[in-house]
C-alpha positions as CSV (number, residue, x, y, z in Angstrom):
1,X,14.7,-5.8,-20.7
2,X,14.3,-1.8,-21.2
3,X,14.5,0.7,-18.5
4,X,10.7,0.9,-17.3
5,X,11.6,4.7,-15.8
6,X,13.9,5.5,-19.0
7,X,10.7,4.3,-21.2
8,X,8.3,6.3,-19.1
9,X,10.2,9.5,-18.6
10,X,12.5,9.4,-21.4
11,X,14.7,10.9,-19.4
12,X,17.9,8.8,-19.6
13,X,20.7,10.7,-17.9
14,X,18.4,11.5,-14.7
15,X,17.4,7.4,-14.7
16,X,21.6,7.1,-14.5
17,X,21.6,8.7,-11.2
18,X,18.7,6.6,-9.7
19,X,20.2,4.6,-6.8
20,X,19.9,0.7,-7.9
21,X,17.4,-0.2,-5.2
22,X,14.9,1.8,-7.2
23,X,15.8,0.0,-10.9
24,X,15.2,-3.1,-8.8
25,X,12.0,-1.9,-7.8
26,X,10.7,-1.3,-10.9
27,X,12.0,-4.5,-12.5
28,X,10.0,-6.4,-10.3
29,X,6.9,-4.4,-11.9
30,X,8.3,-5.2,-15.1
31,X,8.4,-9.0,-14.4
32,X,4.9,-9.0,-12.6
33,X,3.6,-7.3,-16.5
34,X,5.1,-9.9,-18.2
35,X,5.6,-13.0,-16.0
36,X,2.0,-13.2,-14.2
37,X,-0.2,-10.7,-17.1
38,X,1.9,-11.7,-19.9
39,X,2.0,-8.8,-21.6
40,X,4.6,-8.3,-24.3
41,X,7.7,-5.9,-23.8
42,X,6.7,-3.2,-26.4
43,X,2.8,-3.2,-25.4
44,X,3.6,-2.6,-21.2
45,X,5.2,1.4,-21.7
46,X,1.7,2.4,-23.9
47,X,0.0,0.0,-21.9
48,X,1.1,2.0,-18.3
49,X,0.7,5.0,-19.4
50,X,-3.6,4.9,-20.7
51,X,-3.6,3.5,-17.0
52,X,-2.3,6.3,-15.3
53,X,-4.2,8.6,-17.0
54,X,-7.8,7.0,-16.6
55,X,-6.3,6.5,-12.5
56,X,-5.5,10.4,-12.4
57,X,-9.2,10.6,-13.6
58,X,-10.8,9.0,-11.0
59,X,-8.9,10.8,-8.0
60,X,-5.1,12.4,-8.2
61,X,-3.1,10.5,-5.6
62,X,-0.1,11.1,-6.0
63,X,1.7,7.6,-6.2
64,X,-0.6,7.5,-9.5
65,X,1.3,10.4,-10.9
66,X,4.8,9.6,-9.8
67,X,4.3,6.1,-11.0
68,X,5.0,4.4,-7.2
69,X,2.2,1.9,-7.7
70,X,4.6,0.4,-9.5
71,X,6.9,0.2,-6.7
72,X,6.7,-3.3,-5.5
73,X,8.4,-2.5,-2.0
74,X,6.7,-5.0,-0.2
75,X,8.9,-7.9,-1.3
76,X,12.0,-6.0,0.1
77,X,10.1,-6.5,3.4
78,X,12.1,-9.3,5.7
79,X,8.2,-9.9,6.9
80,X,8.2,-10.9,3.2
81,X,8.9,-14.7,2.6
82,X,6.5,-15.4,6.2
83,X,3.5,-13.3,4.4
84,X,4.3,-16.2,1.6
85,X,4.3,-19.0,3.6
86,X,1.6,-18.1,5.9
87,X,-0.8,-18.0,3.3
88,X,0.2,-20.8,2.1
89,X,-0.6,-22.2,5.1
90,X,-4.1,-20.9,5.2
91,X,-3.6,-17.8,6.3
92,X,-5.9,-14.6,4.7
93,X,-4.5,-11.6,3.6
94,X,-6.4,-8.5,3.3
95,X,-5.0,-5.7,1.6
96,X,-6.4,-2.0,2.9
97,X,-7.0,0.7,0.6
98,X,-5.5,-1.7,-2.1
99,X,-6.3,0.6,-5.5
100,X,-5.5,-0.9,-8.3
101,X,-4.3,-4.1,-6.4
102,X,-1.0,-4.5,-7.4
103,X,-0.2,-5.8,-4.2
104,X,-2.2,-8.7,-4.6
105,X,-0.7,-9.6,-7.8
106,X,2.8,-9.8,-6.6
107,X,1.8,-12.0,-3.9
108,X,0.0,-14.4,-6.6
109,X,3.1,-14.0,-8.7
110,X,5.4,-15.0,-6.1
111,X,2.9,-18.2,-5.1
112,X,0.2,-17.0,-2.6
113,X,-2.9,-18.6,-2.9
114,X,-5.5,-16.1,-4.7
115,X,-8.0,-17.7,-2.7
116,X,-6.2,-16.2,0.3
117,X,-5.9,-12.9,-0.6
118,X,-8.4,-10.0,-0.3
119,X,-8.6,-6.1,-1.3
120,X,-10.8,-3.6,-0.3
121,X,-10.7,0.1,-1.1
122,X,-13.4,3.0,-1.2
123,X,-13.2,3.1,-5.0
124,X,-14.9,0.6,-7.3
125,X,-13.1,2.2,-10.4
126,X,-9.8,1.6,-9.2
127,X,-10.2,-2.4,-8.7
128,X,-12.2,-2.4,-11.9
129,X,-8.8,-0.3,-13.8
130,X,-6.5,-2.9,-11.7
131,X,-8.4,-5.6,-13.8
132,X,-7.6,-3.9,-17.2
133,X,-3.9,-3.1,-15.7
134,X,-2.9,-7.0,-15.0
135,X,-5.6,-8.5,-17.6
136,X,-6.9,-10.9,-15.3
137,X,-10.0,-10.2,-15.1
138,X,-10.9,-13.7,-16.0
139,X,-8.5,-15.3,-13.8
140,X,-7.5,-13.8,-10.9
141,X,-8.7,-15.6,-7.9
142,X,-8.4,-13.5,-5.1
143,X,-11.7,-11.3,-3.3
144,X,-12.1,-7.6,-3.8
145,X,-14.7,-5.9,-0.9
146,X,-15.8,-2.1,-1.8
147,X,-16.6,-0.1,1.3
148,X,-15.6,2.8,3.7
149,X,-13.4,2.2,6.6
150,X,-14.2,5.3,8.2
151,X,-17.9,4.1,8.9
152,X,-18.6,1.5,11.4
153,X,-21.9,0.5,9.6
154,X,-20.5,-0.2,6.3
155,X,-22.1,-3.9,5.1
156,X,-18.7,-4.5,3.1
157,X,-16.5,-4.2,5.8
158,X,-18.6,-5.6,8.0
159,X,-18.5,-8.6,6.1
160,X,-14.6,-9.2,6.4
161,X,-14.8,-9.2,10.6
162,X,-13.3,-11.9,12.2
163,X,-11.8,-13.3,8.6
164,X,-8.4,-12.3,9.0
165,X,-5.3,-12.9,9.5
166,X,-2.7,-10.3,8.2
167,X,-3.4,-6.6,7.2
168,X,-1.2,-5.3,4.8
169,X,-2.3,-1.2,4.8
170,X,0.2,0.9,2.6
171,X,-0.4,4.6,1.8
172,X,-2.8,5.1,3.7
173,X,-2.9,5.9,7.4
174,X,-0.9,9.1,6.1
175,X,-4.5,10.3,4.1
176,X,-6.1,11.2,7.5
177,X,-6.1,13.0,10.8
178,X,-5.0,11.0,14.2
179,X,-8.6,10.2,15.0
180,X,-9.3,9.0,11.4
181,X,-6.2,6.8,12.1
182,X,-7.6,5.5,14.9
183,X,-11.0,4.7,13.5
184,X,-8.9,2.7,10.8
185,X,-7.0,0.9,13.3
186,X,-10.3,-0.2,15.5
187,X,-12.0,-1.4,11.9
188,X,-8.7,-3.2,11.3
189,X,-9.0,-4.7,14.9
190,X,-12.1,-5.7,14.3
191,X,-11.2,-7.8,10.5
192,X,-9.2,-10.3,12.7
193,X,-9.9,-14.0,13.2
194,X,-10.8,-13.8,17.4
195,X,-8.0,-14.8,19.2
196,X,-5.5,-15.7,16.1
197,X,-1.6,-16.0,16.5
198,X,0.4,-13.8,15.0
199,X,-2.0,-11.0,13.9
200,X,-0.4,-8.2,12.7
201,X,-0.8,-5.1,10.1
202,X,2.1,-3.8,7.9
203,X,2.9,-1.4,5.7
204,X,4.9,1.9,4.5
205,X,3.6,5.4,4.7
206,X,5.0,9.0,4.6
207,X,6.8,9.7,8.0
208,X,7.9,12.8,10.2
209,X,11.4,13.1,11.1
210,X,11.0,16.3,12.9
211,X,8.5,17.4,15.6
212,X,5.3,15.3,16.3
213,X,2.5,17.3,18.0
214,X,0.3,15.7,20.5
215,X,-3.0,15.3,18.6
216,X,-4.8,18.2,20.5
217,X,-1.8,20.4,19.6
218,X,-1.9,18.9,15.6
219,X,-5.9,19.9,15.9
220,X,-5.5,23.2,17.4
221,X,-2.9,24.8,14.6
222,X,-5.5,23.3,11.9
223,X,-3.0,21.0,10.9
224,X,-4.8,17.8,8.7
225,X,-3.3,14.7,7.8
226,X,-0.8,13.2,10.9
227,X,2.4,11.8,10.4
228,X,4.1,9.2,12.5
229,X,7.3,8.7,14.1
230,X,8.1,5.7,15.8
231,X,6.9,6.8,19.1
232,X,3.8,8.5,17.5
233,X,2.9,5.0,15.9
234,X,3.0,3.2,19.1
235,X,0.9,5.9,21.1
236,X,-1.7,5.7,18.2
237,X,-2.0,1.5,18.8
238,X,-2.3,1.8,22.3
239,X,-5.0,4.0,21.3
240,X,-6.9,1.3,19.7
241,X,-5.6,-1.2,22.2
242,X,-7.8,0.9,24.8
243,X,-10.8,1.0,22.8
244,X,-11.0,-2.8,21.5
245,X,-9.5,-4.7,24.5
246,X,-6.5,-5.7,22.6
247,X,-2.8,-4.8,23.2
248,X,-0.3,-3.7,20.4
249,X,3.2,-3.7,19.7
250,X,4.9,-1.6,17.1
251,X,8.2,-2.3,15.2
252,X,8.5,1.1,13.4
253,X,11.5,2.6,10.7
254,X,11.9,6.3,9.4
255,X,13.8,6.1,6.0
256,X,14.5,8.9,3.9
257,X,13.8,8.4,0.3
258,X,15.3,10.8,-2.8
259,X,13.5,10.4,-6.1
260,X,14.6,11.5,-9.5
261,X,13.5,11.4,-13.0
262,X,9.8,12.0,-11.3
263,X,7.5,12.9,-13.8
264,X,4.4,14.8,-12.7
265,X,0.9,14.5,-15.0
266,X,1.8,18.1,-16.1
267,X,5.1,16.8,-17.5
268,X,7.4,18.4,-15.4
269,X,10.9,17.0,-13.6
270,X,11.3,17.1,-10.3
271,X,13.6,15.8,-7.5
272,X,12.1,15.3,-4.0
273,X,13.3,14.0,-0.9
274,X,10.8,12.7,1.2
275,X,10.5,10.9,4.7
276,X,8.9,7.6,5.5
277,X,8.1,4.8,7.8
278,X,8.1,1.2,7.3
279,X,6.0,-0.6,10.7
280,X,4.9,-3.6,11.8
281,X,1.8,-3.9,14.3
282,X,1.7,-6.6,15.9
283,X,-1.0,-8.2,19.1
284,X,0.7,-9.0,22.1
């Protein structure tokens, strides 16, 4: 099976020096191209790449450029094999800010009912690329909602209250301010089931291992997006907590990640080390 970073970057010395968590990574993608969208070995490289592009197009995150959609780190989750088996059971899923819903796929892959499982993001154009990505279009059984989190009258999110069970929500606290991030979390309150067991939302994000202002502080200096420690993340819930009746408990874990062989869109190498946090939420 070829190198999927080696292919992409064709950078093979760099790849070399990749720790082996990341090859695993992205030899999960590789089996998710082949095994559930069975596309051949020497089509997926061409085939990633007119993705990315037409993704850069419709707005430059970037985990499009530096190819981390393909980074399937929610099955290295031990909250992992119970996400399975709950929706197995029944359970729903929803998937927040899911792009091109490559989540979704490695959940179907790995035997989650697609009738349990649900996406929603802001952008139609990325869950309309996700189809061309998996080539599924046809087949894929799972629910894809378009709306905006951030407004409480949106009809497609208010379609999806009291219909779920588990939040996964990657990548996407980190986009906004600390009231933002409260708004999401009330919304996300509001998608659960009334009074179901377990509910909880998971999910990785970029972290701050040094100093966390108080909001009013973070506001003050004209600072924009917030990022979360562990006792940041907590404060935030019981946030939410206050303003939908419901208490929270957070399980929270800084890592610090280095990547190499990064290629931007522009072409050009880079190394970066980078800080993030791994939490569960969970209703108490």
């Amino acid at each position: 099976m070829p190198d999927l970073i080696d292919t992409v970057t064709n950078r093979r010395k760099r790849f070399q020096q990749d720790p082996p968590s990341d090859r695993a990574k992205l030899e999960k993608a590789w089996r998710l191209l082949n095994d559930y969208s069975h596309i051949p070995e020497k089509e997926i490289e061409p085939h990633l790449r007119a993705i990315r592009d037409k993704a850069w197009t419709i707005f430059p995150y970037g985990c499009l450029g530096r190819w981390r959609f393909l980074d399937m780190y929610i099955t290295t989750l031990p909250q992992y094999p119970s996400l399975l088996s709950h929706t197995r059971a029944g359970a729903t899923l929803l998937d927040c800010g899911c792009c091109l819903g490559q989540t979704l796929r490695q959940l179907a892959l790995d035997g989650a009912p697609q009738a349990n499982l649900i996406g929603a993001d802001l952008r139609p154009e990325f869950i309309d690329l996700g189809y061309d990505l998996f080539r599924d279009r046809e087949t894929f059984g799972g629910k894809f909602v378009i709306g905006n989190m951030l407004d409480p009258d949106d009809a497609g999110m208010k379609a999806l209250d009291g219909t779920v069970d588990i939040i996964h929500a990657a990548s996407l606290f980190h986009l906004f301010g600390w009231e933002e991030q409260v708004v999401l979390g009330v919304r996300m309150v509001r998608f659960f089931r009334e009074g179901v067991a377990g509910a909880m939302v998971l999910g990785r994000q970029i972290g701050n291992a040094g100093e966390v202002l108080e909001p009013e502080e973070h506001v003050r200096r004209g600072m924009g997006r917030y990022f979360h420690n562990e006792a940041s993340m907590q404060r935030m819930w019981d946030v939410v907590g206050e303003r939908t009746g419901t208490e929270w408990k957070v399980e929270a874990e800084l890592e610090t990640v280095v990547e190499r062989a990064v290629v931007d869109m522009d072409g050009k190498d880079s190394e970066e080390r980078r800080t993030t946090i791994r939490f569960v939420v969970r209703r108490v």
